[in-house]
C-alpha positions in Angstrom: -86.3 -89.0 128.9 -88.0 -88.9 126.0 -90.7 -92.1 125.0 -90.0 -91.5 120.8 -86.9 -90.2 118.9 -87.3 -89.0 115.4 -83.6 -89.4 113.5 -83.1 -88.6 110.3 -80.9 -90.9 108.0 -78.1 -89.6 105.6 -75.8 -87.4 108.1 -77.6 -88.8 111.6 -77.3 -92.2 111.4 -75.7 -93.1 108.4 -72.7 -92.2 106.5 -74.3 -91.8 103.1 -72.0 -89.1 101.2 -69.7 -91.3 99.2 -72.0 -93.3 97.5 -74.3 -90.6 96.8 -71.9 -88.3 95.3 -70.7 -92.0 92.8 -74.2 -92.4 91.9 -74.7 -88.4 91.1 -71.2 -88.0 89.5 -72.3 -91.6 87.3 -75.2 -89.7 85.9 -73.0 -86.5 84.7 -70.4 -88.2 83.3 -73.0 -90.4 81.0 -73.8 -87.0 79.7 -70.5 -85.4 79.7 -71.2 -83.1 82.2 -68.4 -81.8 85.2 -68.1 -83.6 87.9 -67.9 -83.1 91.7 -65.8 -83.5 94.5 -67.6 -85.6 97.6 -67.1 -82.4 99.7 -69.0 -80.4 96.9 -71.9 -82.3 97.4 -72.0 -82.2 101.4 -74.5 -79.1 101.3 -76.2 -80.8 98.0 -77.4 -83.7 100.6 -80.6 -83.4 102.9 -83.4 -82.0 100.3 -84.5 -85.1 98.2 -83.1 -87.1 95.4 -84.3 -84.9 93.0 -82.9 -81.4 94.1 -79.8 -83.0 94.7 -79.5 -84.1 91.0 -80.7 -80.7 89.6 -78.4 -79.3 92.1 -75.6 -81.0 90.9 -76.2 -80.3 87.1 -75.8 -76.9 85.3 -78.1 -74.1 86.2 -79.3 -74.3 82.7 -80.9 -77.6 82.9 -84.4 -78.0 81.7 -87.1 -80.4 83.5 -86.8 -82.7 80.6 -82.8 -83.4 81.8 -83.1 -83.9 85.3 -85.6 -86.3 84.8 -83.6 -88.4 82.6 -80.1 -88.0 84.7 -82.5 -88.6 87.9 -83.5 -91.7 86.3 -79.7 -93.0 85.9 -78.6 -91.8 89.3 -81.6 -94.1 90.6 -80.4 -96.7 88.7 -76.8 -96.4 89.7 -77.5 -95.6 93.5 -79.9 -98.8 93.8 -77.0 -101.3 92.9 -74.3 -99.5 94.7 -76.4 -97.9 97.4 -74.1 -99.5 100.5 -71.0 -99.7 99.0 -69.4 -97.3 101.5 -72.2 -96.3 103.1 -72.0 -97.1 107.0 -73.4 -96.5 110.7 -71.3 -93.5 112.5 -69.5 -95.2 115.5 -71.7 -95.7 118.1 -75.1 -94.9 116.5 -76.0 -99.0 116.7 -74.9 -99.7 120.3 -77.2 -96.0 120.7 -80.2 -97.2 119.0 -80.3 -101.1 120.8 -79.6 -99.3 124.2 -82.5 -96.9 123.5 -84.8 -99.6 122.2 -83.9 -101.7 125.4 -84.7 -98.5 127.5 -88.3 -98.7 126.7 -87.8 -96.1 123.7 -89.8 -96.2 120.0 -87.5 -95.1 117.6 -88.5 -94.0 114.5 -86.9 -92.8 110.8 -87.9 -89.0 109.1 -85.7 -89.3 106.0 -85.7 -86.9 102.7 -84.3 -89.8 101.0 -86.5 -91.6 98.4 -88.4 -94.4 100.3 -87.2 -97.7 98.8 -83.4 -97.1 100.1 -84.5 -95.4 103.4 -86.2 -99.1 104.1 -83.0 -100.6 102.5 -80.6 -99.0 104.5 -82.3 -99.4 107.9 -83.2 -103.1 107.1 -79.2 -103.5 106.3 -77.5 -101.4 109.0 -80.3 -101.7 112.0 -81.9 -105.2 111.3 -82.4 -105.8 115.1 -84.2 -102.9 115.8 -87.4 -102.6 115.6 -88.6 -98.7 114.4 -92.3 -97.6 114.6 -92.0 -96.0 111.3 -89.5 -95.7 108.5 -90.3 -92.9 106.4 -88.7 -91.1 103.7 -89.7 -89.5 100.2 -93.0 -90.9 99.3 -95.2 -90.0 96.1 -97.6 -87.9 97.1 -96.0 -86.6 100.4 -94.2 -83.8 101.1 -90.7 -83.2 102.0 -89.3 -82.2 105.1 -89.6 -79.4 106.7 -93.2 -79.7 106.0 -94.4 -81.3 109.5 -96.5 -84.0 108.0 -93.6 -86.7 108.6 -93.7 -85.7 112.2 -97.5 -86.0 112.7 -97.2 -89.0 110.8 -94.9 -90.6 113.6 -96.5 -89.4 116.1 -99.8 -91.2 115.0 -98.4 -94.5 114.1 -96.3 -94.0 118.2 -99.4 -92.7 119.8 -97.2 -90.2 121.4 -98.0 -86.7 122.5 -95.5 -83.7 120.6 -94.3 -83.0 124.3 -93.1 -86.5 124.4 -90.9 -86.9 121.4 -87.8 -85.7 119.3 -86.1 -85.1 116.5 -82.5 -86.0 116.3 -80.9 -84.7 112.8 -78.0 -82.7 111.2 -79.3 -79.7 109.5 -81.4 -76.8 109.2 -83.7 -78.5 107.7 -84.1 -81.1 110.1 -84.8 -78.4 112.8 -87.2 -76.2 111.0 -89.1 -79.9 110.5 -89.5 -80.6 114.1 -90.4 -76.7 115.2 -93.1 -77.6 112.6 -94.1 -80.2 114.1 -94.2 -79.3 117.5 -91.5 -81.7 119.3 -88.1 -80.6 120.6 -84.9 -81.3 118.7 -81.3 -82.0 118.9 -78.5 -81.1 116.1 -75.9 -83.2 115.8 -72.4 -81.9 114.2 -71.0 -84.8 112.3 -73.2 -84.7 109.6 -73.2 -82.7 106.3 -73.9 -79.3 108.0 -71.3 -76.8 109.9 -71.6 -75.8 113.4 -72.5 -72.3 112.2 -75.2 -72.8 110.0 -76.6 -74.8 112.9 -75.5 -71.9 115.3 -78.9 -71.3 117.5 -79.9 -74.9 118.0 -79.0 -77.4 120.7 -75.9 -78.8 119.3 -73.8 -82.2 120.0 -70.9 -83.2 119.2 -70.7 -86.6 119.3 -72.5 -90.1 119.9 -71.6 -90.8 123.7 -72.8 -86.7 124.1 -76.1 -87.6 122.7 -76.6 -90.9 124.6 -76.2 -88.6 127.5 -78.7 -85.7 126.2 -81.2 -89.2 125.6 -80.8 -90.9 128.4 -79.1 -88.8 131.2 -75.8 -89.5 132.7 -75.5 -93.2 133.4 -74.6 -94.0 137.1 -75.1 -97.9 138.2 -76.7 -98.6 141.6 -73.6 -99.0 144.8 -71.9 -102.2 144.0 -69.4 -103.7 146.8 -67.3 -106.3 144.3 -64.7 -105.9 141.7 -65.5 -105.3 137.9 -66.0 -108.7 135.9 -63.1 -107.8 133.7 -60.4 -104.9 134.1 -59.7 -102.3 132.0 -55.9 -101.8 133.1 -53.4 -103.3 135.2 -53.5 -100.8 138.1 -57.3 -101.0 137.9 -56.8 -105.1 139.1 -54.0 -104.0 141.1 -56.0 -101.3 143.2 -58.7 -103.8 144.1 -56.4 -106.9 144.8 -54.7 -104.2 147.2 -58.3 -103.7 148.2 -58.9 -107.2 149.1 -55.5 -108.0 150.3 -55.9 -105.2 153.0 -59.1 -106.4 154.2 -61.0 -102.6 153.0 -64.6 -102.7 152.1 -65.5 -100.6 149.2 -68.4 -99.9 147.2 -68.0 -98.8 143.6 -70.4 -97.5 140.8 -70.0 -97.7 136.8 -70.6 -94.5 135.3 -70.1 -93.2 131.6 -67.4 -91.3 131.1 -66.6 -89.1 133.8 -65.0 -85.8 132.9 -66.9 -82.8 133.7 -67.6 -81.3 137.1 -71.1 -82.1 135.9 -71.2 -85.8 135.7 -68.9 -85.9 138.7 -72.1 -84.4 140.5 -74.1 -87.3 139.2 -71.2 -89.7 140.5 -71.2 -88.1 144.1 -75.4 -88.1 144.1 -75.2 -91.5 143.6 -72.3 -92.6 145.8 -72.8 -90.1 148.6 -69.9 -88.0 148.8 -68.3 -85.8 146.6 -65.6 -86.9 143.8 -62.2 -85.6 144.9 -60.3 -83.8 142.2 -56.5 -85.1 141.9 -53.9 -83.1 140.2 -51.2 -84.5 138.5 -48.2 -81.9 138.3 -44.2 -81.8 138.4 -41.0 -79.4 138.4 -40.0 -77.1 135.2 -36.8 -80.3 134.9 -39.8 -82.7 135.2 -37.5 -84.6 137.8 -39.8 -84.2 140.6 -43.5 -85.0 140.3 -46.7 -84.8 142.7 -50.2 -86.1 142.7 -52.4 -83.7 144.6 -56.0 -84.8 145.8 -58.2 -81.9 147.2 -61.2 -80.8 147.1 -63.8 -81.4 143.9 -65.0 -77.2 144.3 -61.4 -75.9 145.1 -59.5 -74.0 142.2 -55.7 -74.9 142.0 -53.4 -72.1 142.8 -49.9 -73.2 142.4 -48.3 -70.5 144.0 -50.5 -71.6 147.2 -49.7 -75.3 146.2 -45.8 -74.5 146.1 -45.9 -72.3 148.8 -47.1 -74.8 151.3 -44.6 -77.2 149.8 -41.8 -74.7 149.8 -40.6 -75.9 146.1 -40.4 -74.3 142.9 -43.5 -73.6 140.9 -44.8 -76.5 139.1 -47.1 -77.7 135.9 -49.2 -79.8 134.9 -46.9 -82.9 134.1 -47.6 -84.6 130.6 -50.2 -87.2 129.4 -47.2 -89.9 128.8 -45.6 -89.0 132.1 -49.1 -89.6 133.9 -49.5 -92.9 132.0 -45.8 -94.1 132.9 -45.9 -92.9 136.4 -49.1 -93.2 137.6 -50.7 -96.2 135.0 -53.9 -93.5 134.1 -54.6 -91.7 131.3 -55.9 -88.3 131.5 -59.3 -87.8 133.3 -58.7 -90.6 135.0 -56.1 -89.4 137.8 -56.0 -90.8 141.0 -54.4 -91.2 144.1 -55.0 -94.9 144.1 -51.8 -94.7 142.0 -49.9 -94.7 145.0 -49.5 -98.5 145.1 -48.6 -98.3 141.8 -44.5 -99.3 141.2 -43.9 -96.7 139.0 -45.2 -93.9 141.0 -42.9 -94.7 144.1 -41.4 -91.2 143.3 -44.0 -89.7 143.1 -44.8 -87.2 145.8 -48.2 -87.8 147.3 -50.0 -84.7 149.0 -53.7 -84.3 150.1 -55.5 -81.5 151.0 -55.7 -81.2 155.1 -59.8 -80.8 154.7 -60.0 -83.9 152.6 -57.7 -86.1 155.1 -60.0 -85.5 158.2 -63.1 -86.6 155.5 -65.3 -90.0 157.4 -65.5 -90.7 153.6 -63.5 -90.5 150.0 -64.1 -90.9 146.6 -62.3 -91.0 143.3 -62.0 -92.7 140.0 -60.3 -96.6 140.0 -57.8 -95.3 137.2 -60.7 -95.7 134.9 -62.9 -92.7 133.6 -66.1 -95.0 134.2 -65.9 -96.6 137.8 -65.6 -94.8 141.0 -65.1 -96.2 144.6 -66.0 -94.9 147.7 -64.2 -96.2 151.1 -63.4 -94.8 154.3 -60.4 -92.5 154.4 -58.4 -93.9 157.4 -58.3 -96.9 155.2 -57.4 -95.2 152.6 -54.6 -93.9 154.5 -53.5 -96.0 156.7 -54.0 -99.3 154.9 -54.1 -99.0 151.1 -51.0 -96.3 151.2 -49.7 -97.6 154.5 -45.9 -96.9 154.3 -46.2 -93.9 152.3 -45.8 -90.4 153.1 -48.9 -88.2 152.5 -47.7 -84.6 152.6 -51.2 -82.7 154.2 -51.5 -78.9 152.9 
């Protein structure tokens, strides 16, 4: 984990298009001048106030023009600077969780250096950055490194030990520069290709993850505080009701084969994989647990079962059958009314397992418990097909 993160502002953390592109098209139409769509102005963004304005006006403009429509886009932009402007989802649970982590956080903005201060005092007034800089007089623009030494001074952190988080070229060629590593994000004003080459992300809880690793709490043995669905508090009632110890662990999502492995590290055995399938007439369905490294063959699958070849059974036939969405399947549906149909079969490997483990219907707990409880106490009465 890093110890300082560089973001930049308009296109990282902020939303900022709208209002600029009101501010910009205010100064043209004072003058007459066409106007622009708010998409037209998405690749204006990132280089300054100023080349954004002479951007935005005919190639023919003198000096003498863009200083005068600069001065009434200032104008304009200052009293209507947050009228849409706002945080992308996530980015201010992101910043307090990485400022609670132990992490300085500062701002490397292109943006003029009065509404860089504005907006972080309005949108992140709890957080508490090492340095807010944008465009200052006498100071050059980004990519020029000096924003990032500047940070890096004001930190006291080394170049290894910080990085810039930003969403375009720009922001990348600033932090090679500087000598610190980077991360592009995709929801900003800049395509995925012209950031083809860098580390890419594609959204907030994929670049809490690429900050601070894949979150996996420490073994708990009692029931979540509050529950996220009804067969999440049914599973552990059945839990307690049956007398089966448990221990769980809260994770972020949980979707890839990769953060299962963080799961299982933690826990101590391996996520199982469960398969939720069902007939071509989708009148007969089957939840399949086996193992988390074994690829589904369902002519193997059917052949053992001796039935017709199945697929994957639909998102709202999981939810009404089995009370999961999708990446959340599990066989701890079974006690589940709705999924009384529902065939039940387990891999013959898995079954003679000391141990099992598998999501609580949620993507972000997991429990681990013996299997012969499993089995013969949570889905005591029903009948476990073993392939």
């Amino acid at each position: 984990m890093k110890s300082l993160i560089l973001f930049d502002l308009d296109g990282t953390l902020l939303d900022t298009l709208e209002d600029l592109s009101e501010a910009v098209n205010h100064a043209l139409a004072l003058r007459g001048l066409p106007l622009h769509t708010v998409e037209g102005y998405r690749h204006m963004v990132g280089h300054g106030v100023r080349n954004l304005v002479q951007q935005a006006l005919p190639a023919e403009a003198d000096e003498a023009l863009v200083d005068s429509a600069l001065a009434d886009f200032k104008d304009y932009y200052q009293a209507h600077i947050d009228v849409h402007t706002r945080p992308y989802p996530g980015i201010q649970e992101l910043l307090s969780e990485l400022h609670a982590r132990g992490v300085q956080l500062a701002v490397a903005s292109n943006k003029f250096q009065e509404g860089t201060e504005y907006l972080i005092q309005r949108f992140f007034p709890g957080i508490p950055f090492v340095a807010i800089l944008g465009n200052r007089p006498g100071y050059p623009l980004k990519p020029d490194p000096e924003i990032v030494r500047e940070v890096l001074r004001r930190a006291g952190i080394a170049p290894e030990d910080a990085l810039l988080v930003g969403d375009s070229p720009t922001d990348m060629r600033t932090a090679a520069n500087g000598g610190i590593d980077a991360l592009a994000v995709s929801w900003g004003y800049r395509s995925c290709e012209e950031l083809a080459g860098n580390h890419l992300v594609h959204s907030v809880p994929a670049l809490r993850i690429e900050l601070l690793g894949f979150y996996v709490s420490e073994p708990l043995a009692t029931p979540p505080a509050a529950f996220e669905t009804p067969l999440q508090q049914l599973i552990y009632e059945k839990f307690a009701s049956a007398g089966i110890p448990f221990e769980r662990v809260d994770t972020d999502p949980g979707i890839t084969m990769e953060d299962c492995a963080h799961i299982s590290a933690r826990i101590g055995v391996n996520i199982v994989k469960t398969i939720f399938v069902c007939n071509r007439q989708q009148t007969e369905f089957y939840l399949y647990v086996t193992s988390h490294d074994k690829p589904f063959a369902t002519r193997d699958f059917c052949g053992a079962l001796g039935i017709p070849r199945v697929s994957f059974a639909s998102a709202d036939k999981l939810w009404e059958l089995t009370g999961v969405r999708v990446g959340a399947t599990t066989i701890l549906s079974g006690v589940w009314p709705a999924c009384a149909g529902v065939h039940l079969v387990m891999d013959a490997d898995i079954a003679t397992t000391e141990w099992f483990a598998c999501t609580d219907g949620t993507p972000t707990c997991f429990v681990k418990l013996r299997t012969r409880d499993l089995l013969e106490k949570y889905l005591a009465g029903r009948v476990i097909v073993q392939i």
